[in-house]
N, CA, C and O atoms as CSV, one atom per row, in Angstrom:
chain,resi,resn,atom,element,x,y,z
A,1,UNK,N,N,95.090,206.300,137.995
A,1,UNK,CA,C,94.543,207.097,136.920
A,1,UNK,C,C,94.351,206.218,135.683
A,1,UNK,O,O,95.051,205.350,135.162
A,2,UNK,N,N,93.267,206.698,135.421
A,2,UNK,CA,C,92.480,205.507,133.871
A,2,UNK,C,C,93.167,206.372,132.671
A,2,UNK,O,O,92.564,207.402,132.367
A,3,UNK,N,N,94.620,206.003,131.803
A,3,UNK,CA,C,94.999,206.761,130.538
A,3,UNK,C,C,93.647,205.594,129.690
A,3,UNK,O,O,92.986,204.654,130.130
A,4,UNK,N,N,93.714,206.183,128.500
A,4,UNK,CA,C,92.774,205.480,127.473
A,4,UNK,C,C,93.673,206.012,126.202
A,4,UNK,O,O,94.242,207.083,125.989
A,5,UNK,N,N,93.522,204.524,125.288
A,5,UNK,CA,C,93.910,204.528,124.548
A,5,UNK,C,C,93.287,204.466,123.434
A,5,UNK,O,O,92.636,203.430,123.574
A,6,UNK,N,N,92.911,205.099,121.862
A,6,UNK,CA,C,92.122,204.398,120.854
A,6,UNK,C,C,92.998,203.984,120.031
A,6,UNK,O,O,93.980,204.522,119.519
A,7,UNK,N,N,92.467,202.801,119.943
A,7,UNK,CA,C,93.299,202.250,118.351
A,7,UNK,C,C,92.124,201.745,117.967
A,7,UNK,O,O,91.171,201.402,118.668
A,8,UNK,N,N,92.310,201.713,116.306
A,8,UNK,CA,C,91.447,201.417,115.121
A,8,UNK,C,C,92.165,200.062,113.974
A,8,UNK,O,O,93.233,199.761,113.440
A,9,UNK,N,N,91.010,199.670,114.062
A,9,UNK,CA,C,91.751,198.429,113.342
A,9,UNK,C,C,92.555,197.270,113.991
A,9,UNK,O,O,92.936,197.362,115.158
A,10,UNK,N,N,92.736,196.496,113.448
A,10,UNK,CA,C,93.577,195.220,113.835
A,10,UNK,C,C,95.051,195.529,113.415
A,10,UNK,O,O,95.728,194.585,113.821
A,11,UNK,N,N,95.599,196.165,112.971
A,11,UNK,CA,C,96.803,196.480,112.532
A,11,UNK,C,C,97.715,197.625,113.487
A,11,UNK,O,O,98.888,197.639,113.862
A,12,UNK,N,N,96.649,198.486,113.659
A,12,UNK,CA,C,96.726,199.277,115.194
A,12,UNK,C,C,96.572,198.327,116.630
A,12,UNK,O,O,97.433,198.514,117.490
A,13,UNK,N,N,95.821,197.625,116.817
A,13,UNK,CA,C,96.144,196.880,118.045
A,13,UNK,C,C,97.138,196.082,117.871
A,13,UNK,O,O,97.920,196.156,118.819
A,14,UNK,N,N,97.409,195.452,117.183
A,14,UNK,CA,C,98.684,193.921,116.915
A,14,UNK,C,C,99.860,195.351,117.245
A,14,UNK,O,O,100.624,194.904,118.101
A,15,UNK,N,N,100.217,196.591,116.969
A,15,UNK,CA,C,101.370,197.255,116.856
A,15,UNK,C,C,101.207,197.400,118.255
A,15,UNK,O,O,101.964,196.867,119.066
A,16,UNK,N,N,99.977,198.299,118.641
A,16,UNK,CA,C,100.220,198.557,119.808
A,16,UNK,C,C,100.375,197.840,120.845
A,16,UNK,O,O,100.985,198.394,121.760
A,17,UNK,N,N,99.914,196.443,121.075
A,17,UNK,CA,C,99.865,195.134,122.202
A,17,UNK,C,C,101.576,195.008,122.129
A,17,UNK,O,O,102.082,194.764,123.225
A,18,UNK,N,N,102.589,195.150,120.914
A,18,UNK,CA,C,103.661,194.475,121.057
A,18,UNK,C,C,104.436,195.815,122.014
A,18,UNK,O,O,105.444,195.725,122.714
A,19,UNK,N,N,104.037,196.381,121.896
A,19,UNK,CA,C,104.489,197.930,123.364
A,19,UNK,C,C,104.175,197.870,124.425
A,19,UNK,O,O,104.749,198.703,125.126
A,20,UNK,N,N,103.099,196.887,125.224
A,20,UNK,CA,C,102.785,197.101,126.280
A,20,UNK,C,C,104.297,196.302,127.055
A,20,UNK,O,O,104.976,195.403,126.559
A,21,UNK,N,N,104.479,196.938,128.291
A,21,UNK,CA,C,105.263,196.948,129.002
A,21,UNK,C,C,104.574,196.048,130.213
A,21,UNK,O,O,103.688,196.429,130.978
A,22,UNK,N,N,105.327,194.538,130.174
A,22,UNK,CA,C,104.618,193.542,131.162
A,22,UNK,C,C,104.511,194.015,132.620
A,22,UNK,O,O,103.622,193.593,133.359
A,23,UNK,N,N,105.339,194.808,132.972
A,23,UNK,CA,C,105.588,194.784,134.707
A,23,UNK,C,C,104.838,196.574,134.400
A,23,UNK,O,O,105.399,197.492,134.999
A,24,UNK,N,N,103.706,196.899,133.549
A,24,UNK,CA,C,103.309,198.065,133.634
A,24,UNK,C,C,101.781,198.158,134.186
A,24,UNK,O,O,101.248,197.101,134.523
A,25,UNK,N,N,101.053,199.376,134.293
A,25,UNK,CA,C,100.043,199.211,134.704
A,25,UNK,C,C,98.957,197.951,133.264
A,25,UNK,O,O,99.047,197.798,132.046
A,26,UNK,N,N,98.113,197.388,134.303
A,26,UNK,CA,C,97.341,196.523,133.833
A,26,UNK,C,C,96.726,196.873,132.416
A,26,UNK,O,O,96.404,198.042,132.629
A,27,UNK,N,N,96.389,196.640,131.227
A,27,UNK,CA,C,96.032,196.594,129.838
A,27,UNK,C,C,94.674,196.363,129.552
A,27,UNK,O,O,94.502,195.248,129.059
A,28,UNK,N,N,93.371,197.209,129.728
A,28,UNK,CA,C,92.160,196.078,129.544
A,28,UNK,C,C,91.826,196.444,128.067
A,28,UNK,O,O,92.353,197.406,127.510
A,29,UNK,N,N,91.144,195.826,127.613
A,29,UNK,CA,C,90.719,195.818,125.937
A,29,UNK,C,C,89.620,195.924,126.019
A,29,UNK,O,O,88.912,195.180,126.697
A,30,UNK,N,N,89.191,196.956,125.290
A,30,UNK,CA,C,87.491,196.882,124.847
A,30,UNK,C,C,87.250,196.928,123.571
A,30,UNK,O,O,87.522,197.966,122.967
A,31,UNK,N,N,86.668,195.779,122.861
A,31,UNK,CA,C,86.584,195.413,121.376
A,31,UNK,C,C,85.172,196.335,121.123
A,31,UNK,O,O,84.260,195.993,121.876
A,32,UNK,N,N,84.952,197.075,120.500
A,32,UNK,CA,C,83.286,197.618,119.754
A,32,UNK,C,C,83.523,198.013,117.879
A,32,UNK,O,O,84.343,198.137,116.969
A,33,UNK,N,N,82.530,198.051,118.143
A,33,UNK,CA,C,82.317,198.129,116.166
A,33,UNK,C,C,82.730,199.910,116.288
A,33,UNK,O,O,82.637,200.624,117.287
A,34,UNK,N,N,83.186,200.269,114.943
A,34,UNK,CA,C,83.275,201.538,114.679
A,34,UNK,C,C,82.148,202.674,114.661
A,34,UNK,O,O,80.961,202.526,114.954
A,35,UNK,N,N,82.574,203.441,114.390
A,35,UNK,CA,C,81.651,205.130,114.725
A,35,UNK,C,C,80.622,205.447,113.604
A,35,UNK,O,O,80.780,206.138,112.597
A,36,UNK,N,N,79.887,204.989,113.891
A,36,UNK,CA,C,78.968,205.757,112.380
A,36,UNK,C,C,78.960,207.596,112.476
A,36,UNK,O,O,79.411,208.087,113.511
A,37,UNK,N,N,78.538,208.357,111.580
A,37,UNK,CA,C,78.999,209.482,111.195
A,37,UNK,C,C,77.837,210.350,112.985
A,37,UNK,O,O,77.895,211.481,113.465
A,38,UNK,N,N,77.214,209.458,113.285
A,38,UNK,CA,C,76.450,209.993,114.775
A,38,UNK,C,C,76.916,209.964,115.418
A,38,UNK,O,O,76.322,210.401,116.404
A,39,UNK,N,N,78.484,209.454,115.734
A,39,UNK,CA,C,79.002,209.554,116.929
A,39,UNK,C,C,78.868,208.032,117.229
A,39,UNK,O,O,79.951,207.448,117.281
A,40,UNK,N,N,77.721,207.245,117.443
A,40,UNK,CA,C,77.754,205.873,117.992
A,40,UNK,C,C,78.406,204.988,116.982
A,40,UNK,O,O,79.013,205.226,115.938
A,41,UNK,N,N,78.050,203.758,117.697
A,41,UNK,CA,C,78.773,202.321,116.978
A,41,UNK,C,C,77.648,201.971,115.988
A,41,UNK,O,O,76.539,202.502,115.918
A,42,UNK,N,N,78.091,201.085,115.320
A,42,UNK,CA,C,76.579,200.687,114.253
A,42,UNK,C,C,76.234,199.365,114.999
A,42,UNK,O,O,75.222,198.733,114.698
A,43,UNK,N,N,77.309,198.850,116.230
A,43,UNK,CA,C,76.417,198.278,117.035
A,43,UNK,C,C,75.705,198.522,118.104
A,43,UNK,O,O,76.212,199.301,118.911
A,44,UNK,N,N,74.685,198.085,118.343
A,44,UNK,CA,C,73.359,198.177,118.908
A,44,UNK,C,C,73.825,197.779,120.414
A,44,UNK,O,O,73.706,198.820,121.061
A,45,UNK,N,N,74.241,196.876,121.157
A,45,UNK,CA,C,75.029,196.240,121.963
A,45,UNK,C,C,75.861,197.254,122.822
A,45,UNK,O,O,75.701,197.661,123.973
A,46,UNK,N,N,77.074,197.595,121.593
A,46,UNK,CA,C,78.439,198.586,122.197
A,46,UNK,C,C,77.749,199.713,122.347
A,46,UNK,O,O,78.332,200.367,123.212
A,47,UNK,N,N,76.332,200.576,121.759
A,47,UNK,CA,C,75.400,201.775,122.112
A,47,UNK,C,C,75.478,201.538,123.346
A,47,UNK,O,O,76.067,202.317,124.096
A,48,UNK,N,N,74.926,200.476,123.755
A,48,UNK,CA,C,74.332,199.957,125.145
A,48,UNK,C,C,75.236,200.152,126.221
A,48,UNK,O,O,74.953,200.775,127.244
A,49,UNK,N,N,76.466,199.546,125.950
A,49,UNK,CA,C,77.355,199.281,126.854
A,49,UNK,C,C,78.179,200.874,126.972
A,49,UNK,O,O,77.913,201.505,127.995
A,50,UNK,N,N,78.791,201.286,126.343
A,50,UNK,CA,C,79.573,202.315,126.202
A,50,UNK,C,C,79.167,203.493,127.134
A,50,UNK,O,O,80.099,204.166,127.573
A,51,UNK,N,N,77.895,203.833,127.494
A,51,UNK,CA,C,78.054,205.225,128.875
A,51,UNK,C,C,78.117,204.353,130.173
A,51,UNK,O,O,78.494,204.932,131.191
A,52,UNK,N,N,77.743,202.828,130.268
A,52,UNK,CA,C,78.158,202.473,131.390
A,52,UNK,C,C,79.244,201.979,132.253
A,52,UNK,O,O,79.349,201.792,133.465
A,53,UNK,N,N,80.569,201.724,130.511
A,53,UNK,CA,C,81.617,201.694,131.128
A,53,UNK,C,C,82.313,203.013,131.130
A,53,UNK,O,O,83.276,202.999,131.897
A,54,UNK,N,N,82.081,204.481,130.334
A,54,UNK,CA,C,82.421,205.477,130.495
A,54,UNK,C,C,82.120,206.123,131.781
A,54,UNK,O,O,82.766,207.070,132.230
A,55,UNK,N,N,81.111,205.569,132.355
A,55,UNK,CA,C,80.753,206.406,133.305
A,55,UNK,C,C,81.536,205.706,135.027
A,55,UNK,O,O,81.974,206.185,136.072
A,56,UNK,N,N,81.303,204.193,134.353
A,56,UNK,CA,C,82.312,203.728,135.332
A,56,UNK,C,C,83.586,203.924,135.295
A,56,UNK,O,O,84.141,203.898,136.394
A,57,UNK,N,N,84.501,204.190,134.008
A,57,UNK,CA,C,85.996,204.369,133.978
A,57,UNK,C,C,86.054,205.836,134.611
A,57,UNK,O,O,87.068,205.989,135.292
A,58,UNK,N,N,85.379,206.731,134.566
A,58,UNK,CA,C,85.455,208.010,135.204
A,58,UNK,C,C,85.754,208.036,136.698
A,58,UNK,O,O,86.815,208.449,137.166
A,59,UNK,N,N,85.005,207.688,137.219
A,59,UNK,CA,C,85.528,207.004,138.746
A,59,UNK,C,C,86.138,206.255,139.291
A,59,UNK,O,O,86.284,206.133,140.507
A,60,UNK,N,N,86.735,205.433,138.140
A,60,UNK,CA,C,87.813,204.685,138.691
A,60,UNK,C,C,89.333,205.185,139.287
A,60,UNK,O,O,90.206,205.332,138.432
A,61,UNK,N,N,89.552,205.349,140.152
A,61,UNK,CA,C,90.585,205.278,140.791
A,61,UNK,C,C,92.285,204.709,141.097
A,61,UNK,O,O,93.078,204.906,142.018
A,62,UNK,N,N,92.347,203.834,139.669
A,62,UNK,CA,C,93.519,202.622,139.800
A,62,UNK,C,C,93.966,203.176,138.126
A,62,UNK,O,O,93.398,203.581,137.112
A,63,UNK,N,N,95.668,202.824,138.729
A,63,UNK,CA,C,96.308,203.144,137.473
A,63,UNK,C,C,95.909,201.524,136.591
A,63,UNK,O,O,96.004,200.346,136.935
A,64,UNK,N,N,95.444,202.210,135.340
A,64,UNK,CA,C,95.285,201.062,134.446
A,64,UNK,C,C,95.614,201.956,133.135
A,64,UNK,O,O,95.876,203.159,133.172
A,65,UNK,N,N,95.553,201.148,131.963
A,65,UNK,CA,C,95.609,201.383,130.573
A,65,UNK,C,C,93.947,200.817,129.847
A,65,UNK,O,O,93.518,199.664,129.806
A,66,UNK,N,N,93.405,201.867,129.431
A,66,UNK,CA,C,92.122,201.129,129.198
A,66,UNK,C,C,92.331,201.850,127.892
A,66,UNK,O,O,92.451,203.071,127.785
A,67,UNK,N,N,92.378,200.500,126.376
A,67,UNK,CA,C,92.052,200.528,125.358
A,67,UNK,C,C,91.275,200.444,124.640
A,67,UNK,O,O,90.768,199.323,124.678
A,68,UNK,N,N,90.685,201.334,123.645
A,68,UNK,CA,C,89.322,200.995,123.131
A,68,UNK,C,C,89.829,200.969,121.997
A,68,UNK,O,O,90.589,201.847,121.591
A,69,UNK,N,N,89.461,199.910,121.300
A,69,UNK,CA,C,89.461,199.054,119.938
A,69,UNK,C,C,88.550,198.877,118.886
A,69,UNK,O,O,87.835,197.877,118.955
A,70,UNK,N,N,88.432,199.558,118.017
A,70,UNK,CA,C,87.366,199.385,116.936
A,70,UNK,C,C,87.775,198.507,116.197
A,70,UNK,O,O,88.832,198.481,115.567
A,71,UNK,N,N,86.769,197.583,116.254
A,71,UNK,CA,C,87.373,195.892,114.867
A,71,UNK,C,C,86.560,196.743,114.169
A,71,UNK,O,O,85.823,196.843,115.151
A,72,UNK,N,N,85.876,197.644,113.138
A,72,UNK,CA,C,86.193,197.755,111.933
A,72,UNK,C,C,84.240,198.195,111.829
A,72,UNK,O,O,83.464,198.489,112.738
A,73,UNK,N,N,84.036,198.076,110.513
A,73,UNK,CA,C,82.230,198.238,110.369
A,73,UNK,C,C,81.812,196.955,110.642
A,73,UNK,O,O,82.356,195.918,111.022
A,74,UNK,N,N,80.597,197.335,110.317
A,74,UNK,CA,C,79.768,196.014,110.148
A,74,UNK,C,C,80.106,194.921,109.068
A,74,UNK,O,O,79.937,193.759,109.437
A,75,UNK,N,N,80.379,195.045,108.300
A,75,UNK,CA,C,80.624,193.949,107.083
A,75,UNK,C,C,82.042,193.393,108.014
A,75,UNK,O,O,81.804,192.441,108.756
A,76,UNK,N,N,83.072,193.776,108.014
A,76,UNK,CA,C,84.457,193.593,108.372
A,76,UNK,C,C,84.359,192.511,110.062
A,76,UNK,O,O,85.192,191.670,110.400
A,77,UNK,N,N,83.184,192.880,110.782
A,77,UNK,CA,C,83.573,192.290,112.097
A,77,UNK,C,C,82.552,190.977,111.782
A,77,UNK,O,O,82.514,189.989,112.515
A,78,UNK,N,N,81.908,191.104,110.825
A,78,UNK,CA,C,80.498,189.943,110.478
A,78,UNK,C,C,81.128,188.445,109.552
A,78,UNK,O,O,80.660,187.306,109.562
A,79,UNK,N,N,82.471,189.043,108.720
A,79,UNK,CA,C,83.670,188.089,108.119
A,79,UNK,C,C,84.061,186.752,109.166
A,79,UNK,O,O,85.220,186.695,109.576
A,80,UNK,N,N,83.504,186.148,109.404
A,80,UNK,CA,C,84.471,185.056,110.007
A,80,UNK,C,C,85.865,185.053,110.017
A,80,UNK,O,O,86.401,184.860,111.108
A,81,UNK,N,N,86.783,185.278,108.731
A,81,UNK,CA,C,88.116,185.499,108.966
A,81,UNK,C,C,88.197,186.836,108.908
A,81,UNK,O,O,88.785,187.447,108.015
A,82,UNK,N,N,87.463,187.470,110.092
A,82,UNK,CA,C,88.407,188.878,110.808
A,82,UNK,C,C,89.252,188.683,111.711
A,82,UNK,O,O,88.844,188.079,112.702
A,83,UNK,N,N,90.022,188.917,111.693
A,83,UNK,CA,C,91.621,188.772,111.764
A,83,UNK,C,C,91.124,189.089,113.816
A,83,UNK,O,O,91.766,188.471,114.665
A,84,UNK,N,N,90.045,190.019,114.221
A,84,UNK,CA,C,89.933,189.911,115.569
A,84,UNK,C,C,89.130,188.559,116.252
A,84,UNK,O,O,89.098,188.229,117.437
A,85,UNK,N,N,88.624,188.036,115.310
A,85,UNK,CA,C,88.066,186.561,115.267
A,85,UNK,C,C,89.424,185.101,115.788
A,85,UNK,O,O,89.782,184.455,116.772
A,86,UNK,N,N,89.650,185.228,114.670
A,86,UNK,CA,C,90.821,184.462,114.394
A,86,UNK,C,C,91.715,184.643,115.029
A,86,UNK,O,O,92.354,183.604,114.856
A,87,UNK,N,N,92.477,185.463,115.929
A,87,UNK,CA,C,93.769,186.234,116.898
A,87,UNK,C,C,93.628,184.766,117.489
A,87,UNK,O,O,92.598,184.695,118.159
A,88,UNK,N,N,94.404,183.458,117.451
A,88,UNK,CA,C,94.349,182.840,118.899
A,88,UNK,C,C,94.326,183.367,120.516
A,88,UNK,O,O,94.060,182.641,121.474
A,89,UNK,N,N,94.634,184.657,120.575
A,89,UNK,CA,C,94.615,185.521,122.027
A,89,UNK,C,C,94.042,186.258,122.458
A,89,UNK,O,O,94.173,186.913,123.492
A,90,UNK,N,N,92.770,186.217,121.116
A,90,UNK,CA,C,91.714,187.406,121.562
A,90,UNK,C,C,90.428,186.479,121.344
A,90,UNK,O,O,89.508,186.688,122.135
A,91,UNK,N,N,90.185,185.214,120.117
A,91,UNK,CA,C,88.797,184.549,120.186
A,91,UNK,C,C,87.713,185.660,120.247
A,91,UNK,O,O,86.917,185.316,121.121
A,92,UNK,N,N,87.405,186.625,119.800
A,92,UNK,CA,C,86.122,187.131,119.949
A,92,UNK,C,C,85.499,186.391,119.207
A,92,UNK,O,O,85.953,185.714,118.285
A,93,UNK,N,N,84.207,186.494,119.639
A,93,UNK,CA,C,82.946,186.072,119.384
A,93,UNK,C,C,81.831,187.191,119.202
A,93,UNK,O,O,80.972,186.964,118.350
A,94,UNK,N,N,81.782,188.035,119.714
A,94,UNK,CA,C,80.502,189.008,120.101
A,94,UNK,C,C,81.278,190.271,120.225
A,94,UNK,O,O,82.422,190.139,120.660
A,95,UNK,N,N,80.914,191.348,119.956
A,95,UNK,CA,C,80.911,192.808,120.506
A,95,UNK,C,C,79.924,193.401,121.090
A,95,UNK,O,O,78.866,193.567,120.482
A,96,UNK,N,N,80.095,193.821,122.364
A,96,UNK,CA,C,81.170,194.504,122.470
A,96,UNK,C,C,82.214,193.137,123.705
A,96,UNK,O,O,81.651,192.314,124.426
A,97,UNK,N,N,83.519,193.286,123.595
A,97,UNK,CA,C,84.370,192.533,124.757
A,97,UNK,C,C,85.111,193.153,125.139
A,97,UNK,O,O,85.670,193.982,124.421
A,98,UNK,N,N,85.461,192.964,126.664
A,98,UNK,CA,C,86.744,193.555,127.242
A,98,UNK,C,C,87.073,192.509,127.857
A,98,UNK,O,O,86.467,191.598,128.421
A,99,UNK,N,N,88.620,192.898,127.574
A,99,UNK,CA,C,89.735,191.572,128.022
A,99,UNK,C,C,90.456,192.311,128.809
A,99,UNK,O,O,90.459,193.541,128.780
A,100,UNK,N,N,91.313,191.402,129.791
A,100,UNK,CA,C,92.129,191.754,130.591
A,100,UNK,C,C,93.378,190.961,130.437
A,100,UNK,O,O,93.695,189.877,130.925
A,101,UNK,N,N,94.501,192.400,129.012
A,101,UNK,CA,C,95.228,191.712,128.545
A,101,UNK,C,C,96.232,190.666,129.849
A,101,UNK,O,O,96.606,191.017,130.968
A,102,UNK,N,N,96.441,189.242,129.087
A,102,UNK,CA,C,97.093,188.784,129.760
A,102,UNK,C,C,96.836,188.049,130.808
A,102,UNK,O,O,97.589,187.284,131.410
A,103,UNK,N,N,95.608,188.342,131.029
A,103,UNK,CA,C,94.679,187.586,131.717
A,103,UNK,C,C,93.187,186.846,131.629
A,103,UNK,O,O,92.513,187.155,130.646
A,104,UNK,N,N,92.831,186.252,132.219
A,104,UNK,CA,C,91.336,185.208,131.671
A,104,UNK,C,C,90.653,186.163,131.966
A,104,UNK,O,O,90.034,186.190,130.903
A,105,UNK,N,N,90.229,187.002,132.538
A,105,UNK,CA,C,89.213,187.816,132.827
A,105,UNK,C,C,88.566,188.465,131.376
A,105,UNK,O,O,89.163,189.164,130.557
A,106,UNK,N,N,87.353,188.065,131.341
A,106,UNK,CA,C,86.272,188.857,129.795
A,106,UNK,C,C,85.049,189.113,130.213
A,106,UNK,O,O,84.559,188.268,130.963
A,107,UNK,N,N,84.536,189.860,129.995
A,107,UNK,CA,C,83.301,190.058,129.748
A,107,UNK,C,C,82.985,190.453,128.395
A,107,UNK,O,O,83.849,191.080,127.782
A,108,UNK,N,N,81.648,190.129,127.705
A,108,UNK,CA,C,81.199,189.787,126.914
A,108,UNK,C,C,79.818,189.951,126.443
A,108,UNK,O,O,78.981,189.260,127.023
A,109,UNK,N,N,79.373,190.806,125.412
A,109,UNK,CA,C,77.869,191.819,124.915
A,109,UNK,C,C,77.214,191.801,126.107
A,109,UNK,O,O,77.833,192.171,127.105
A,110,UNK,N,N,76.402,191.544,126.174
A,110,UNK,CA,C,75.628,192.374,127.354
A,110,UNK,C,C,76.235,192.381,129.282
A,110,UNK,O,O,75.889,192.860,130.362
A,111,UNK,N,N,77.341,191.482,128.685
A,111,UNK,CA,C,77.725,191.508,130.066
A,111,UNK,C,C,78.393,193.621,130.331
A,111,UNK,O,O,78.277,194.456,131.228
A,112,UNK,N,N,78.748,193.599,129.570
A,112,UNK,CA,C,79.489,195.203,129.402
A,112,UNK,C,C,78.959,195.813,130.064
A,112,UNK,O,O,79.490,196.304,131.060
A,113,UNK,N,N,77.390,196.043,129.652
A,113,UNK,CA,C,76.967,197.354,129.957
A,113,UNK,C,C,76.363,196.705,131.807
A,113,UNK,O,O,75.238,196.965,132.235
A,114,UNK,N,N,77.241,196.013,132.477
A,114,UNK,CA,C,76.485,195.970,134.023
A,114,UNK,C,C,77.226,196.531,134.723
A,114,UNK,O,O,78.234,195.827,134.658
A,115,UNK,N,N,77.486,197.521,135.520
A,115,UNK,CA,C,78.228,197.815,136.153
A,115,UNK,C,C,78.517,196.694,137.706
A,115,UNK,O,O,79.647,196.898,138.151
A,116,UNK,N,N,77.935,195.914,138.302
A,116,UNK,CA,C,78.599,195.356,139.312
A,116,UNK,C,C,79.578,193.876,138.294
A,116,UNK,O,O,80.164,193.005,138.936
A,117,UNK,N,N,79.575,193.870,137.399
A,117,UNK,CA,C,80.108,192.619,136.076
A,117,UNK,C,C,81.675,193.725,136.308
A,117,UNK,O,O,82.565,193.548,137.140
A,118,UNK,N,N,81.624,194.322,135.750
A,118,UNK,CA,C,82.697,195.577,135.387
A,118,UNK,C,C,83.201,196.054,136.795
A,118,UNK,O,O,84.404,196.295,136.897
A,119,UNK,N,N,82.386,196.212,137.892
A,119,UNK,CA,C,83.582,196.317,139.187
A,119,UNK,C,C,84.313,195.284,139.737
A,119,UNK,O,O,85.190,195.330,140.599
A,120,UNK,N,N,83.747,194.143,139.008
A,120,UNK,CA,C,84.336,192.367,139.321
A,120,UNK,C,C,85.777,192.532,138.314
A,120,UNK,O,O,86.900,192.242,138.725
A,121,UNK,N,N,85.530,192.975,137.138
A,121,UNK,CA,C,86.748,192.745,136.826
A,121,UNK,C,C,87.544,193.834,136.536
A,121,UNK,O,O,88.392,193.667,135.659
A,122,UNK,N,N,87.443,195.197,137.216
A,122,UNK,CA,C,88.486,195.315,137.858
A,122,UNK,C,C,89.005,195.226,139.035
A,122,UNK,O,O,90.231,195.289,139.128
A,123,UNK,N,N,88.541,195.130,139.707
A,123,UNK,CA,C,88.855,194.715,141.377
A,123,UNK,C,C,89.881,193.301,140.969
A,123,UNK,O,O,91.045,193.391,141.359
A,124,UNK,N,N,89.611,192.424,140.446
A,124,UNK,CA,C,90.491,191.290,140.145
A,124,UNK,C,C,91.471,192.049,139.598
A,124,UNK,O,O,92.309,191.166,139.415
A,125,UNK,N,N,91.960,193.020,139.214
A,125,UNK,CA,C,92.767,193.430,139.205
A,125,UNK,C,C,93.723,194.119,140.213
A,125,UNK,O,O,94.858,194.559,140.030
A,126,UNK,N,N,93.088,194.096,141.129
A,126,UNK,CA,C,94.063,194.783,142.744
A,126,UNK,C,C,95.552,193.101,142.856
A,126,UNK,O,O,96.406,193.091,143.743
């Protein structure tokens, strides 16, 4: 079973990452820009990506923890020293990303929205 988690901000993920429980179900991260007052992201990208991993996490079948992470607006994730930039353990570069805390596995903006990209990494997770 897929729980989902939202956290907002970098201050909300740094709290919540120090809770994950190592020998627990697997942790994936999905970095996207925040909600404009429409419901979407003000990125163009995470628009893109977001019903194709919703639609894939729906059918997924495997206990995981899937977190979704808003680094912040547009001005805040466009800062070079945003603090989700700078994380030595996260290196983003682009939104939207999902990581597989703890592991090398990323995908990365347009990789998101593919679904056979996204059954690769979770299956590396079996």
């Amino acid at each position: 079973m897929v729980n989902t988690v939202q956290l907002h901000g970098y201050d909300e993920f740094s709290k919540y990452i120090e809770t994950v429980d190592p020998k627990g179900p697997p942790v994936l991260l999905y970095f996207s820009g925040s909600k404009l007052p429409s419901g979407e992201s003000w990125c163009s990208d995470c628009v893109e990506a977001e019903p194709v991993v919703n639609a894939y996490l729906s059918e997924l079948k495997k206990d995981i923890i899937f977190a979704y992470v808003d680094v912040g607006n547009r001005e805040t994730w466009k800062d070079m020293a945003c603090s989700f930039r700078t994380d030595s353990r996260l290196k983003l570069m682009v939104i939207p990303t999902m990581i597989v805390w703890k592991g090398v596995q990323r995908l990365e903006g347009s990789q998101c929205n593919k679904r056979d990209l996204l059954q690769m990494l979770f299956e590396d997770e079996e």
